[in-house]
Structures are given as C-alpha cells and as structure tokens.
C-alpha positions in Angstrom: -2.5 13.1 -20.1 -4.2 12.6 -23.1 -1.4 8.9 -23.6 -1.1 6.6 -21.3 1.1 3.5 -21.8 1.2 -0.4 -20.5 4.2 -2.7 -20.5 2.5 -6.0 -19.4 -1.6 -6.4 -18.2 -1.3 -8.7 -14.7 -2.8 -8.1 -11.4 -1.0 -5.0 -11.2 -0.7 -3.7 -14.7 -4.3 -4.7 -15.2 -5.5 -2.9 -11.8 -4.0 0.3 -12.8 -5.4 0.5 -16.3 -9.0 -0.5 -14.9 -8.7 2.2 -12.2 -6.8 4.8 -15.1 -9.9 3.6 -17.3 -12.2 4.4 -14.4 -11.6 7.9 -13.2 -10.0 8.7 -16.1 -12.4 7.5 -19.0 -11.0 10.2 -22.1 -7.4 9.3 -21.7 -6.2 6.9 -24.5 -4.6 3.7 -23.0 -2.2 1.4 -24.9 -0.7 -1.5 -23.5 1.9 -4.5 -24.7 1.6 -8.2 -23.0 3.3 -11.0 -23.5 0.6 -13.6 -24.2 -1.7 -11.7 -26.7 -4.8 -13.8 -25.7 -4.7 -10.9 -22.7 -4.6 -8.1 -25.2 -7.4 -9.5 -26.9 -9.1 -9.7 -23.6 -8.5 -6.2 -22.7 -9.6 -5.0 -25.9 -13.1 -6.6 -25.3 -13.7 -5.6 -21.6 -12.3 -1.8 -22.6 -9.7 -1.5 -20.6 -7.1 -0.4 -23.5 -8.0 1.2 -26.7 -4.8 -0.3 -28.7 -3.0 -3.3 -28.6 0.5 -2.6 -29.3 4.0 -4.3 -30.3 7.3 -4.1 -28.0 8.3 -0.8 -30.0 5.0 -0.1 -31.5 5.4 3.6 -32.8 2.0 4.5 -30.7 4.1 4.2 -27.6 6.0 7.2 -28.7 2.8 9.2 -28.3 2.8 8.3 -24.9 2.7 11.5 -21.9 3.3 8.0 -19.2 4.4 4.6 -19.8 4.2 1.8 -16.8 6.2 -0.8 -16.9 4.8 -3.7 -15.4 6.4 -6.6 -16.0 8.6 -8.9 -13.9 11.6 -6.9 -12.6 14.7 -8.4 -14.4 12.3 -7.8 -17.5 11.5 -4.0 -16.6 14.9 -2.9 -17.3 15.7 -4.6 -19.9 13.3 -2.2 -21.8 14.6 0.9 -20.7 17.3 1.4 -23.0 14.6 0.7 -26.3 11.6 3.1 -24.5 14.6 5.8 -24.1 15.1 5.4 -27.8 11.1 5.8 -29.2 9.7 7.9 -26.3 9.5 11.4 -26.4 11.1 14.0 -24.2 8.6 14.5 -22.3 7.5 11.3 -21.5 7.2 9.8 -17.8 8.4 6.6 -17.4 7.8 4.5 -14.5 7.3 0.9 -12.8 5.3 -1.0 -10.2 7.9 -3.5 -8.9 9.1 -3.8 -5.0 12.3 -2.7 -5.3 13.4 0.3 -6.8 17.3 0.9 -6.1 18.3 -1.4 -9.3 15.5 0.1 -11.3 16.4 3.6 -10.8 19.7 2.9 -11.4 19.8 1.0 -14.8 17.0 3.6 -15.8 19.9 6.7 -15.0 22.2 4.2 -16.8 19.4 4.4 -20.1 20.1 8.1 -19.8 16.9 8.3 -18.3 17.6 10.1 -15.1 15.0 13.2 -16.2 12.0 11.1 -16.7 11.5 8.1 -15.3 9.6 7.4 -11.7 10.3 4.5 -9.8 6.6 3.0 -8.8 5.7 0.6 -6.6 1.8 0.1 -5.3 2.2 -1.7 -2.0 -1.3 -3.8 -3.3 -1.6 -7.6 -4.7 -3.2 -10.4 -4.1 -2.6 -14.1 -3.8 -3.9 -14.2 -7.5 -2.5 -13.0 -10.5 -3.2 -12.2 -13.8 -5.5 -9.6 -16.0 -8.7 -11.6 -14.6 -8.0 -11.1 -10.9 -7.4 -7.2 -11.7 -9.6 -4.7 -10.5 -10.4 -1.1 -10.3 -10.1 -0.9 -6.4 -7.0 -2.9 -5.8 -5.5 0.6 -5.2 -8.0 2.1 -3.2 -5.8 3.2 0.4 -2.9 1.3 -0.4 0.6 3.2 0.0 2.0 3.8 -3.8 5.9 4.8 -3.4 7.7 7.1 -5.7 10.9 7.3 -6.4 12.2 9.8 -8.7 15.6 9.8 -10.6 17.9 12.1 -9.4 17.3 15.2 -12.0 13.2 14.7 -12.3 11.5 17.6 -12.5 9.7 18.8 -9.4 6.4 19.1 -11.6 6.9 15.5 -13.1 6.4 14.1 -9.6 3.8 16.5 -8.8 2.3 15.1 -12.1 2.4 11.4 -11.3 1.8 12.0 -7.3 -1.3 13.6 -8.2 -2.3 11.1 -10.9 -1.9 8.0 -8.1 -4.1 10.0 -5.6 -6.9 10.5 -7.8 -6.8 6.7 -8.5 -7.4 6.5 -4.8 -4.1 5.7 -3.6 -2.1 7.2 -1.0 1.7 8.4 -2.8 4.4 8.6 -0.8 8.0 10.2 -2.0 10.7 8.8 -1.0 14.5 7.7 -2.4 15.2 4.3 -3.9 17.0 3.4 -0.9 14.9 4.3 1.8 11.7 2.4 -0.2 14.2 -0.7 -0.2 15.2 -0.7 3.3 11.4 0.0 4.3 10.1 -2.6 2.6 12.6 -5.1 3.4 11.5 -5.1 7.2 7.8 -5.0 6.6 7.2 -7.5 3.4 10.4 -9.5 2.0 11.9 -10.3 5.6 8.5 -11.0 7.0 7.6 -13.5 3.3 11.5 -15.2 4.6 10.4 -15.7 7.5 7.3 -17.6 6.8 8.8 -19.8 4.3 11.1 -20.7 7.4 8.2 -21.4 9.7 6.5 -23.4 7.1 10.2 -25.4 6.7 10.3 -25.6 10.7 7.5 -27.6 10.9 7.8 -29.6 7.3 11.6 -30.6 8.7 10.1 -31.3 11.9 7.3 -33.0 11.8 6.1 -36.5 13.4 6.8 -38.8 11.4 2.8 -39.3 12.0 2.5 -35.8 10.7 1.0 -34.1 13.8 2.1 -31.1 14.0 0.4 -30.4 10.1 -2.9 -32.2 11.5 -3.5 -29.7 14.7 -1.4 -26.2 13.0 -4.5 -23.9 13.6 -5.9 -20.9 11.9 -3.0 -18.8 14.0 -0.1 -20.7 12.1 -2.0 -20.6 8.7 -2.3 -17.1 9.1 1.3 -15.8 10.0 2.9 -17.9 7.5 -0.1 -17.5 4.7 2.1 -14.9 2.5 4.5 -18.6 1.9 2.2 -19.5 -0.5 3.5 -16.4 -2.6 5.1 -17.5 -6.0 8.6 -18.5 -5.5 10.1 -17.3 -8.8 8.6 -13.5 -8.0 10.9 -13.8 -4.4 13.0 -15.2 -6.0 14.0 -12.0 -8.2 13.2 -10.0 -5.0 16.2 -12.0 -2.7 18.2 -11.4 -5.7 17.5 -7.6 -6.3 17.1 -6.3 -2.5 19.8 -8.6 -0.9 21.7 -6.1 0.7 18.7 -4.5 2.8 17.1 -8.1 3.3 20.1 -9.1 4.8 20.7 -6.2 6.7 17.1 -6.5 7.9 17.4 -10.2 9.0 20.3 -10.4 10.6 18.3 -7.6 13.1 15.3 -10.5 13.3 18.2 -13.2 14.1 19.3 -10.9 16.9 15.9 -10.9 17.9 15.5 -14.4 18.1 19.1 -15.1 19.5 17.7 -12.8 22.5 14.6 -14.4 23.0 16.2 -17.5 23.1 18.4 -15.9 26.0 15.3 -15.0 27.7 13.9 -18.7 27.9 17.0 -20.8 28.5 17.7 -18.2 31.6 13.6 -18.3 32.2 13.6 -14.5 32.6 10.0 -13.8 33.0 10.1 -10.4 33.0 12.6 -10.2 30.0 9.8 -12.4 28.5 6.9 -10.5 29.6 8.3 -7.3 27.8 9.1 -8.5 24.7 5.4 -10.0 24.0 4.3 -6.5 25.6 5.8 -4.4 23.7 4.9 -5.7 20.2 1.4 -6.4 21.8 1.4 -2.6 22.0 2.9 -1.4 19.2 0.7 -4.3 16.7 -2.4 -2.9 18.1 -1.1 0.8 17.4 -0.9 -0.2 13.6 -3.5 1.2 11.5 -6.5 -0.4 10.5 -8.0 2.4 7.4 -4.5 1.5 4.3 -3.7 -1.8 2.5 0.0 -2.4 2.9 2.1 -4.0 0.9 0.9 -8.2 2.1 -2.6 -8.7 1.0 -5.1 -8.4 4.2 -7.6 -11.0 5.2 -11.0 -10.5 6.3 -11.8 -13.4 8.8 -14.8 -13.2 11.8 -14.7 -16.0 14.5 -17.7 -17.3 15.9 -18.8 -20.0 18.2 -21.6 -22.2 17.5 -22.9 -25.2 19.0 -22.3 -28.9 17.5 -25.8 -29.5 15.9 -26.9 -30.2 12.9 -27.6 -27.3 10.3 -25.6 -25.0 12.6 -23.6 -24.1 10.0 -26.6 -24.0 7.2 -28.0 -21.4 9.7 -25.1 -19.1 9.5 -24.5 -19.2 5.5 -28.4 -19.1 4.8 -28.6 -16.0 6.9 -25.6 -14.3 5.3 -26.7 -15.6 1.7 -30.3 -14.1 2.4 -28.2 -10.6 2.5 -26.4 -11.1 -0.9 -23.0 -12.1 1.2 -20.6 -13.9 -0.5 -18.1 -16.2 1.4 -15.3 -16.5 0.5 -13.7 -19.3 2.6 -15.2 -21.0 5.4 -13.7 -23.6 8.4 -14.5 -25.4 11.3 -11.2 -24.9 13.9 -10.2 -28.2 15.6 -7.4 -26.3 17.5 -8.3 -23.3 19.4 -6.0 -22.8 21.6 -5.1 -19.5 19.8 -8.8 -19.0 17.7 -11.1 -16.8 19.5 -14.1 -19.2 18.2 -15.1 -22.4 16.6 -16.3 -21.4 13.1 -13.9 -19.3 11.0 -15.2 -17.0 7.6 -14.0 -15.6 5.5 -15.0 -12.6 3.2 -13.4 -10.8 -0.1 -13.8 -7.0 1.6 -13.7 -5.3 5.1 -17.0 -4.1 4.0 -18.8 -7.5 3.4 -17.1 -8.3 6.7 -18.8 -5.8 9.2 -22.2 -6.5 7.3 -22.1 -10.1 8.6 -21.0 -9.2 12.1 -23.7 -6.7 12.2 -26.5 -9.6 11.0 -25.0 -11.9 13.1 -25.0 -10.3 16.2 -28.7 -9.7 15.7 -28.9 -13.5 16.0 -27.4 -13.0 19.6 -23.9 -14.7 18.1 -20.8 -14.0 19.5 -18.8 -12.5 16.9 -15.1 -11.5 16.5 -13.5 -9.9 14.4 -9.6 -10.0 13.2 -7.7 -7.2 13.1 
C-alpha cells in the first residue's frame, strides 16, 4: 500500500498509525482530526506525512482509509468517502460494534470495499499522547467484511493487521456483536451496577467505600470507562446486550435460588465451575478490557519497608506505576499491592524480589 488514510488520531487511531509508521516506514500516511492542534502534533513526532481536510483530495489517493472516530460519527462519513475514494480503495473502522457499520456502509453503496475493524485494545487513557506502537501487539483485531468484498481485499487487510502484530480474526458483523456483548459491554454494565450497589447502599457512615478492597476495585475498574463512549455502545449493540443480560439475570436469579434454599452443593458448583473455566483462559492475548499488571506482597510494618521495595526496583530502571497498602485482605493475597505498565516489567520485579526472599504473587 503505497496510501494509507486516517479519520481521527486518538488512542486507537493514533496506535495504528504509529505501529503502520513502524513496520511500515515507506507507506505514505495521511490523517484528518478534529482538533488540529493533534495534526500538528503528529506532523512533528512523524507519525503522518500530511495533514488533511474532511474531503481533502489526497484522501482519494488512498489504497486504505480507517475511520476512527466515535461511532455515530464513522458513518456519517461513508456516504462523502464513497464519493472521493477510488475503486479500489479499502475502507474500514475500529469501533466495537460492527452490525450498524456494515450496514449503513452497504447502504453508501459500499458493500465491495469497506472492512468492518475493530482492535479489541485500549486503555483507560485516550487521546494521540497515550497512543503507542505496541497497543496492538497480541490483541484480537476482528474483521468483518461487507457482503460482496473481495476474497483478496480481506486477505489484504488480514495480512496487513498481522504484520502490525495483531492477531485478525474473520468473522460476520453479527457474530463480532454478540461475542463482544458477553465478554466487554455486558461485563462494563455490570460494573457500573456493582459500583451503583454499593453507592445506593452504603452506610450512611460510608463503610462499605472505606473497607471495598483491591478485589472490588478490580472487578468493577472498567466503570471508570467514559460514559458518553457506552453510551453510543448501549445504543448501537442493544439487541445482543440485552440478549446477553437477560442470560446474566438468569444467572443471578439462580444463584439467588441456591442461597435462599442453602443448597451447598448447587453453590459449590457454580463457583467451581467458573473457578475452572477462569483459570483455563489464556494468559499470552490482550482482549478487548485493558489488563492490569498487579504483584501482591507481604511485608512487615516497619519503617522504610516500603522505601526498601521501590529503591530496589528503581535501582533496576522499574517504573511503578501505582502502588497501595491493602487495609482489607480478606480477598488480597498480600499486604502491599504494585502496579506496573507491562507484563514484562512485572516478572522483572517478582524475579528481584524473590531474591530478597519476598513472598510474591502474581495476578493473573
């Protein structure tokens, strides 16, 4: 591809360029963002080689354009890139739902060439600064082509996301929707309604905010996400969410059976069998919530216990990223909590830590 094309430079956007710029150094990028100040700051750092206007006549040059802008914004371009593109140009997106996508892009009479993207990758920051050129590295990246796409289009563009490190995976608009509903919007739902449970009901003391532990922070973390984003996903993927929930009510509804009859062995399966089946996920691919990389470690109550720990890691060029003492540990496998920007940085602590004769854990 000798053209390669940029509807809006955020996390995602920006990732992809960086990574396109990266393993891809000759191909010409171009790239339109809303707030030119981000343009500007592309241009300097070298991820783009043009800044461009919503129909800029360079974008009719273009072999693939990526649209990655918020969703309801996406297709409102279609019809205008169908217009100045060429024939054989590839469009495609990165948002995390693709049935109303792919439909108002067969709608733009776009059914040969454009690619429903979406990179199951992010982070809870946004915007060209957070990007990077490994945000893609062993993260699922679903396609989903348009009904008449050429078989060696998708080849094209599968081939294009593995060389940028990603792992592509084919698959129909609906399927991707459904998939996703159970393992990132219904989960994100879910949180927010944890969060609610214990903001609703509370002590009027607050209590139950002063002892929640590292275990609630981390299952409801992902309700921190932006709420205008899920917002636009509730609205665009409401039929599989709902779907999907009302299978997690049932859920519920029977667990609830289980405890008001004190079935323990009703009880004992149900935390067995998702004990099983979480350990038997993998450990190697990002998916589509970001991951955390947290150790636990146990330390006496002294002073410069802590200073210890961080001057050892800091003598190794180890950056923390985020670090806590945990009051409640009823569910924390140790007193001291870390926590590092990559699984990489991770192991090299436990590894000089456990030199040191601490007990380390690891999450998983």
């Amino acid at each position: 591809m000798k053209t390669i094309g940029f509807y809006g430079l955020g996390l995602i956007g920006g990732s992809l360029a960086k990574t396109i710029r990266k393993y891809f150094p000759e191909t010409e990028l171009i790239a339109w963002n809303r707030t030119h100040a981000v343009l500007e700051e592309a241009l300097q750092q070298d991820i783009i080689d043009y800044a461009c206007e919503p129909e800029d006549p360079r974008f009719a040059e273009c072999d693939l354009i990526f649209l990655c802008t918020p969703v309801q914004a996406n297709a409102a371009f279609l019809p205008k890139l169908a217009r100045i593109t060429k024939d054989t140009c590839i469009l495609s997106d990165v948002g995390s739902v693709k049935n109303n996508i792919v439909a108002a892009a067969e709608e733009a009479g776009l059914s040969s060439r454009f690619i429903g993207g979406h990179p199951m990758a992010g982070s809870e920051r946004t915007g060209l600064s957070s990007a990077s050129d490994y945000l893609l590295e062993n993260a699922y990246y679903f396609l989903t082509p348009c009904r008449d796409v050429p078989q060696e289009s998708i080849t094209m563009l599968r081939d294009l996301v593995a060389a940028c490190k990603a792992i592509p995976m084919v698959t129909t608009a609906a399927a991707h929707d459904y998939i996703v509903a159970g393992v990132s919007h219904v989960p994100h739902i879910v949180a927010s309604a944890l969060v609610n449970l214990v903001r609703t009901g509370d002590t009027d003391d607050q209590l139950m905010k002063l002892v929640a532990a590292g275990g609630f922070r981390d299952i409801t973390r992902i309700a921190s996400s932006s709420p205008d984003m899920w917002e636009q996903i509730c609205m665009t993927n409401g039929a599989q969410i709902s779907k999907t929930l009302g299978k997690y009510i049932e859920l519920l509804q029977e667990a609830q059976t289980y405890v008001d009859r004190k079935d323990g062995s009703a009880i004992h399966e149900m935390f067995r069998a998702s004990r099983d089946y979480r350990d038997s996920l993998s450990d190697t691919v990002t998916g589509p919530v970001p991951r955390q990389y947290i150790i636990y470690l146990d330390i006496y109550d002294e002073a410069g216990g802590i200073a210890t720990i961080t001057t050892l890691l800091a003598m190794s060029g180890i950056n923390i990223r985020n670090l806590g003492i945990i009051h409640n540990r009823e569910f924390e496998e140790g007193v001291l909590r870390i926590e590092f920007y990559d699984g990489a940085t991770r192991d090299q602590a436990v590894e000089i830590l456990k030199k040191r004769n601490y007990v380390v854990r690891k999450t998983t």
